[in-house]
N, C-alpha and C positions, 0 to 999 in steps of 0.2 A: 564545625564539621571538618577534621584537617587530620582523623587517627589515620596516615596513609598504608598503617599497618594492614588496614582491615582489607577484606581481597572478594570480590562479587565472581562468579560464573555465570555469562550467560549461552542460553544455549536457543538457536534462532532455528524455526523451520526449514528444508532446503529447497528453499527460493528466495530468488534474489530480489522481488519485492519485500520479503521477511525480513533478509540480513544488512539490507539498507537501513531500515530504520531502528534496529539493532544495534550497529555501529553509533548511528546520531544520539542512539540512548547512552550508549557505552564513553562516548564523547564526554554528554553533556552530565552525566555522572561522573568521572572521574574530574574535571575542571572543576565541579563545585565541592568535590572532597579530598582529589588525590587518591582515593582508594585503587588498589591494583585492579584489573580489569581483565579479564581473559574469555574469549569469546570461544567458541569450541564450535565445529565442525566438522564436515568432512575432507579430504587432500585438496582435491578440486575448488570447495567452496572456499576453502582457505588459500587457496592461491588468486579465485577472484577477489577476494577480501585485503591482500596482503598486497596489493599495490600502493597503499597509502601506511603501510608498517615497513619499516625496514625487516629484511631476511635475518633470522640468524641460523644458517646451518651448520651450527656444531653441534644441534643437540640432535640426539635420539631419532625423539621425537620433532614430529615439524611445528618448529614455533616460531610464531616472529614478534619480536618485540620490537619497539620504541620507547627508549629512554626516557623521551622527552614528556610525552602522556600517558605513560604506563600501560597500554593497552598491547594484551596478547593475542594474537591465535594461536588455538594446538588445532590439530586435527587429530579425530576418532579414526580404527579403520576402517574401511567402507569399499567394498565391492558388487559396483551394481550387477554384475551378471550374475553374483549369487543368489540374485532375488529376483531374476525374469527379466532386467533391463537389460535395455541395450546397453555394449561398453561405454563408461565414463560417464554415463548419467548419475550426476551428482544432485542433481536440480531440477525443478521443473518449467526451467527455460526450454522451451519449442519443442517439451515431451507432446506427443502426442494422446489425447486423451483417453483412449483406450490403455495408459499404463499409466493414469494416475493414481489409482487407486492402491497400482502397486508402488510405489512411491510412497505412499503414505505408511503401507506394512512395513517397507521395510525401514524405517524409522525407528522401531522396537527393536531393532540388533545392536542401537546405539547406548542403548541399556547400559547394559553391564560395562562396557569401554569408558561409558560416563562414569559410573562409580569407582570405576578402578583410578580415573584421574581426578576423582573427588579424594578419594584420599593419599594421594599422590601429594596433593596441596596441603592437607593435613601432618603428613608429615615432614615437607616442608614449610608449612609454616608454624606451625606447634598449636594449631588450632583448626579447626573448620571453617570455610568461607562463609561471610554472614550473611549469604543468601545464593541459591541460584535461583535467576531469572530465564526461564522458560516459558518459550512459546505455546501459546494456547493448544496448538497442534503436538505439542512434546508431552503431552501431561503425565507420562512415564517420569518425569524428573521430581514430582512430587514424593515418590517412594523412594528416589533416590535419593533424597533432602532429607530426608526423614531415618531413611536409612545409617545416613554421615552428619546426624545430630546436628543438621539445619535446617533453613526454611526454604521452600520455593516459593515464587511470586512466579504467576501465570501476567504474559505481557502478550497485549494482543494487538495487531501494527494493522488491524482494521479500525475502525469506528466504534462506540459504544454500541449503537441503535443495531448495525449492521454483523455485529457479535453476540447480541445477546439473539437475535433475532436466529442467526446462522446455526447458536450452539441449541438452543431449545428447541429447534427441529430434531436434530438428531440424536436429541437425548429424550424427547417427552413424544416423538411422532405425532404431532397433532394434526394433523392434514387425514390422518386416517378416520379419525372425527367429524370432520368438513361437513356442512346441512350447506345443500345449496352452492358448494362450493367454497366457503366461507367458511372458516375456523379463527379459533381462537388460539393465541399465543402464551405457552407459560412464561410467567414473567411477565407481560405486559398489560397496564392496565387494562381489564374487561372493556371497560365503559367506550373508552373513545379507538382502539386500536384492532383493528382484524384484520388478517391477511385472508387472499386469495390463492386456487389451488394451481391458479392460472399465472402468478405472479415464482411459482417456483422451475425450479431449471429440472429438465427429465430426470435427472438421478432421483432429485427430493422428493418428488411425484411419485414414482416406484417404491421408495423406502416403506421395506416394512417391519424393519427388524431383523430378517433373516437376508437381506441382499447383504453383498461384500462393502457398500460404502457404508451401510448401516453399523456394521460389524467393527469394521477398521476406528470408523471416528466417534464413536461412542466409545471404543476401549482407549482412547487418544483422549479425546475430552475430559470423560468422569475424573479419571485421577485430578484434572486440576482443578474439582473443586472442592479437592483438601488441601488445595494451597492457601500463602497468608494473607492474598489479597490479589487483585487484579490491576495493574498496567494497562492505560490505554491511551492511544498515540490520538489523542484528541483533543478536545477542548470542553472542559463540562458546562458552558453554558450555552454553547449552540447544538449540546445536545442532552438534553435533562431528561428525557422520558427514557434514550437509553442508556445513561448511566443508571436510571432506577430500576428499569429490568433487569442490567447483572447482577445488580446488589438484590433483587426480590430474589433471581435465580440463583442466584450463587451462593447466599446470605455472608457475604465479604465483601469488605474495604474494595473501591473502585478508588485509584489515584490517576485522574487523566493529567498527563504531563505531557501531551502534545501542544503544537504539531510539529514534529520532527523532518520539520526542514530547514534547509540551507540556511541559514542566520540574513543573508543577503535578502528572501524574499518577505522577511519581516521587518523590512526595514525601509519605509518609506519615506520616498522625497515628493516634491512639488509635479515630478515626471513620473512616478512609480517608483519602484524596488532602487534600493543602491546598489547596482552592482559595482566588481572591480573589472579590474580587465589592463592588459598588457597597454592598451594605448588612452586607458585613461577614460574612456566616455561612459557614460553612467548605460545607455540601452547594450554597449557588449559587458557580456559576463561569461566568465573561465571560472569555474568554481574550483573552489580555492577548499572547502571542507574534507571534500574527500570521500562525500557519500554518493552524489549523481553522477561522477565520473567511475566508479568501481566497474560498471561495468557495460557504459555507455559509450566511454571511450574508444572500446577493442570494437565496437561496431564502427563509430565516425569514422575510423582508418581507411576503413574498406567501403562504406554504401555513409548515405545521408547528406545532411545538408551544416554549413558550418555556421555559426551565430552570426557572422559576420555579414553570409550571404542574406542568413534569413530578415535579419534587421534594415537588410537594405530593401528587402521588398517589402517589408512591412513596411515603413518608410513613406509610401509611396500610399498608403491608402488611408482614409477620415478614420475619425476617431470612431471605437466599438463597432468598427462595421466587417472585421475579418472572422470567418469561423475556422476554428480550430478543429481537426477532427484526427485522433489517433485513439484504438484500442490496445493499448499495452504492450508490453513487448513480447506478449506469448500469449494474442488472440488475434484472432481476425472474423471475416466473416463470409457468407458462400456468394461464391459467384452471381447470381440472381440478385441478391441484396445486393452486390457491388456497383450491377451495373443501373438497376434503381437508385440507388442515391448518387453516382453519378448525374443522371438525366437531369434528379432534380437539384443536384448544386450549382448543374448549368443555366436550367429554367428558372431559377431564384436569381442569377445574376449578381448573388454577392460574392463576394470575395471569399475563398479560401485557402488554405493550407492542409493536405490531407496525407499522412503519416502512413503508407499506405505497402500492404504486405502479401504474396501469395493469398488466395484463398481454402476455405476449407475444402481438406480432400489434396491440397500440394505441400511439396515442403514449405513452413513458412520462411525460411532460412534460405531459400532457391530466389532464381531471378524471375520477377517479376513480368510478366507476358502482356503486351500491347490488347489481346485479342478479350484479356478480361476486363477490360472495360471499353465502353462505345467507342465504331469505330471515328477516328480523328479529334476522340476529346482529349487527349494530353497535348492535343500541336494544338486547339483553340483557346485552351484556357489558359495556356503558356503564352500567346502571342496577345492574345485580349489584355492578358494580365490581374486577370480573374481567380487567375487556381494554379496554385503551388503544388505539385505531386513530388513527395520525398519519399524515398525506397529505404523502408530500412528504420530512419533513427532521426530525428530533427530536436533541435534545442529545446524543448518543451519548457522547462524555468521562464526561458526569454522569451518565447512567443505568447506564454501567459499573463507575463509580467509587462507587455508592449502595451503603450493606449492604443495601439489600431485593435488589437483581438476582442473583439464583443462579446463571444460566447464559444461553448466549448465543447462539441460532439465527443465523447466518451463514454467506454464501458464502467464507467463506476467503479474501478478499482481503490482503494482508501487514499493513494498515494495519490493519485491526478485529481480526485475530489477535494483533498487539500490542498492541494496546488493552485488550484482553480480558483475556491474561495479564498482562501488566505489574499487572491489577488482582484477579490470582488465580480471575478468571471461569472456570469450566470449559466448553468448546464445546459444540454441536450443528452438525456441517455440512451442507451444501450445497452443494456446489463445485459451479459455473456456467458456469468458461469459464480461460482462461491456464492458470498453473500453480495452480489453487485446488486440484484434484485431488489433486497432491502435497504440498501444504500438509497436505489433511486427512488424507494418508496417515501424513501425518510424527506429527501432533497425535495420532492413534489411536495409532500402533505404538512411535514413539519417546518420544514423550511421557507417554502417556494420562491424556490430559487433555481426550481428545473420542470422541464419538459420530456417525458417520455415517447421515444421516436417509436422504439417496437423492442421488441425485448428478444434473446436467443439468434442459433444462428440459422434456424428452420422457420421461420416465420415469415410468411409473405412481406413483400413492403413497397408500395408504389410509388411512382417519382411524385405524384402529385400531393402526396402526405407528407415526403421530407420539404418539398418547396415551402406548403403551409406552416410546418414544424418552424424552420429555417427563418420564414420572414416573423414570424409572433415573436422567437425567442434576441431576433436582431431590431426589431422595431423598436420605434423610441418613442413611442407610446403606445397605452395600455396595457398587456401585460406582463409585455418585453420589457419597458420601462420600470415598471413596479418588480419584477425579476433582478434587474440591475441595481434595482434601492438595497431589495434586501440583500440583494451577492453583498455591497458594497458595508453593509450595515455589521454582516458575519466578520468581509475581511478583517474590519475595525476590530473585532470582538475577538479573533484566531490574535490577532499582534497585540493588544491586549497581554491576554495572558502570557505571555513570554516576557514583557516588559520588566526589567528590575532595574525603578529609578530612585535613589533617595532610600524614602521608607515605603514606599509603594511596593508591593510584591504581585505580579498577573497571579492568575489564580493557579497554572498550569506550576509558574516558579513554586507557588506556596503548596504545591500537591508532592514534589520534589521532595521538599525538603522537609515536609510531613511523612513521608513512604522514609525516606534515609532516618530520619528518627524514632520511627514504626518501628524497622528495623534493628536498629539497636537497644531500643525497650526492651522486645521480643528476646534479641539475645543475651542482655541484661539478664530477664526472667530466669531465662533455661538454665545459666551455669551456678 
């Protein structure tokens, strides 16, 4: 696999948990073929993007290339007030949710800009790109592949279970069916699998076909399942029942070629993960890839805590006995919840670290106020040496990758659920919002390898539930302990697949290079 003629488009949702793992794809495709690589966008995102490409502004258009791995941005044009946003909303970094939906409409303007730079490349390169890969969220790229006499490949940077589960809601409304509260899922086998009506986030609940989220992501979805197959940033053997329901739902190829991180956190020593780092010691790590810095960095400047500090307090405390707790970089949760799981991280007396951000109803992007959590708990658990509070932004790779972190309070967003396991962390959820819901359904039932704390950000929660939560999921026996078997049993099974030694190929290497061969059959066939 070495025609470096051949040229891929891909084209990522706009958000930056999308376009991270986008890039690692874009990466880790071009290394194994050389093919050119062009990532497409809007100005914004391609300027978050374009800190790990060199600039080139001679052209036109904004493109930046590097030489060295052939990997493009162009940006689309894209004017959010032409669509109700506020200015230079590019993304859905710290929109507020009252304008996601617009967000998502206006995604379809990028239509036409696309094809016009589809054949742009056409007639620079005397042929058509032998695939664009779009986001599950993009499924307009399908007619545009088809339109410019190629294929699209639908790539989704969630989970299989957590995909199939998210997209068959809002394509088949099953919850309007519900007996009892209780429905059934297309796609998913009858027999052993039902969701609850209680387990879906307000929007899903309301959906009935004629609301605006019903509207938007069903015209977004459907097209891509006249794609030529599915992408998923996963692993298919720790998750088999949802790679079968996209393939039931979709009746297409699923190639899971995850998990699309740092090459560092797959790579284990006798202490955890290899990292590198300026002074040498294996617990700092400065990542060096180019995907967890895009846009992690422009935060650490200003607010958060640096690897160096954080490993020295970890440091300091027994093995798997610190909890990690951070919701993403564009959720939080209300005031009442805050000050409840405070109470109870103090009455638990274990150790943590908590990544912690305005709540709902303020900016989350503003400074953080003493008065929203109890009064004198950041001077006690600062001085006991109990509880870490970071504003903002904390090394999350190295805190997960540390033997002190035991377990790992989170909204189940796909990217920190890998994170987690890849490093044999057992969960605590909190599903917030998308498909987190069924992430943490998967993680409980399929996996168990998590505990569900309370689910949304409306929902009662008492300090005496997260204590009990807190000490089960940190215990080192019973079913804390059997949590940490299977976390540890998964990470084996995530590094696994990636592995290429010899003649041995992981399964995720061998999905690679089955989807790149896919691919050129396909275009073989057509011409």
């Amino acid at each position: 696999m070495s025609d470096h003629q051949e040229h891929i488009v891909m084209l990522p949702f706009l958000a930056l948990g999308h376009m991270i793992p986008f890039l690692a794809l874009a990466k880790k495709i071009q290394e194994r073929t050389n093919y050119k690589i062009t990532i497409v966008s809007t100005p914004l995102n391609v300027k978050y993007l374009s800190s790990t490409i060199v600039k080139d502004s001679t052209q036109q258009v904004v493109v930046t290339q590097n030489p060295q791995n052939n990997i493009s941005l162009v940006s689309l044009p894209y004017n959010s007030c032409e669509h109700g946003l506020p200015p230079n909303t590019e993304n859905t970094e710290a929109l507020p949710l009252k304008d996601m939906v617009t967000i998502f409409n206006s995604t379809l303007s990028l239509k036409e800009p696309l094809k016009k730079l589809i054949f742009e490349i056409i007639e620079k390169d005397g042929k058509p790109p032998l695939c664009i890969v779009s986001d599950t969220f993009m499924g307009f790229a399908s007619e545009v592949a088809k339109s410019c006499a190629t294929f699209n490949v639908s790539f989704t940077t969630a989970g299989a279970y957590g995909t199939a589960a998210y997209v068959s809601l809002w394509l088949n409304l099953p919850h309007l069916l519900a007996i009892d509260g209780v429905f059934k899922m297309p796609g998913f086998d009858d027999s052993c699998c039902f969701f609850s009506v209680n387990q879906l986030h307000p929007f899903m609940k309301l959906a009935n076909g004629n609301d605006p989220w019903s509207k938007v992501l069903k015209s977004l979805f459907s097209p891509s399942l006249d794609s030529l197959g599915f992408l998923c940033n996963s692993v298919e053997e720790i998750e088999p029942m949802g790679v079968k329901a996209i393939e039931n739902l979709t009746k297409l190829p699923v190639w899971c070629i995850g998990p699309l991180l740092p090459q560092c956190m797959l790579k284990k020593g006798e202490k955890g993960p290899i990292f590198e780092s300026k002074n040498g010691k294996d617990q700092i790590f400065e990542s060096r890839n180019g995907t967890d810095q895009i846009f992690e960095s422009r935060i650490r400047k200003e607010h958060g805590l640096s690897p160096e500090k954080c490993i020295e307090w970890l440091n300091k405390h027994p093995q798997s006995s610190v909890l990690y707790i951070s919701f993403g970089s564009q959720n939080t949760i209300s005031t009442s919840q805050m000050m409840a799981l405070a109470l109870g991280l103090e009455d638990s007396e274990r150790p943590f670290i908590w990544v912690i951000r305005p709540p709902i109803g303020f900016d989350i992007k503003g400074e953080f106020r003493s008065e929203w959590l109890p009064k004198g708990f950041q001077e006690r658990v600062s001085k006991s040496q109990k509880g870490l509070i970071v504003k903002s932004w904390a090394p999350q790779l190295q805190i997960l990758s540390h033997s002190s972190t035991g377990a790992f309070l989170t909204h189940c967003g796909w990217n920190s659920v890998l994170e987690s396991l890849s490093q044999g962390v057992p969960i605590i959820s909190w599903p917030l919002a998308a498909e987190q819901a069924f992430n943490s359904k998967m993680l409980m039932e399929e996996m168990g390898v998590c505990v569900e704390l309370t689910k949304g950000f409306s929902s009662d929660i008492e300090k005496e539930v997260v204590k009990k939560v807190v000490e089960i999921v940190l215990g080192k026996s019973g079913k804390g302990k059997e949590m940490k078997e299977k976390a540890n049993e998964i990470g084996m099974c995530i590094r696994a697949a990636v592995t290429e030694e010899g003649d041995f190929k992981g399964s995720s290497v061998k999905a690679l290079d089955d989807f790149i061969s896919t691919l050129l059959y396909r275009r073989n066939m057509s011409s």
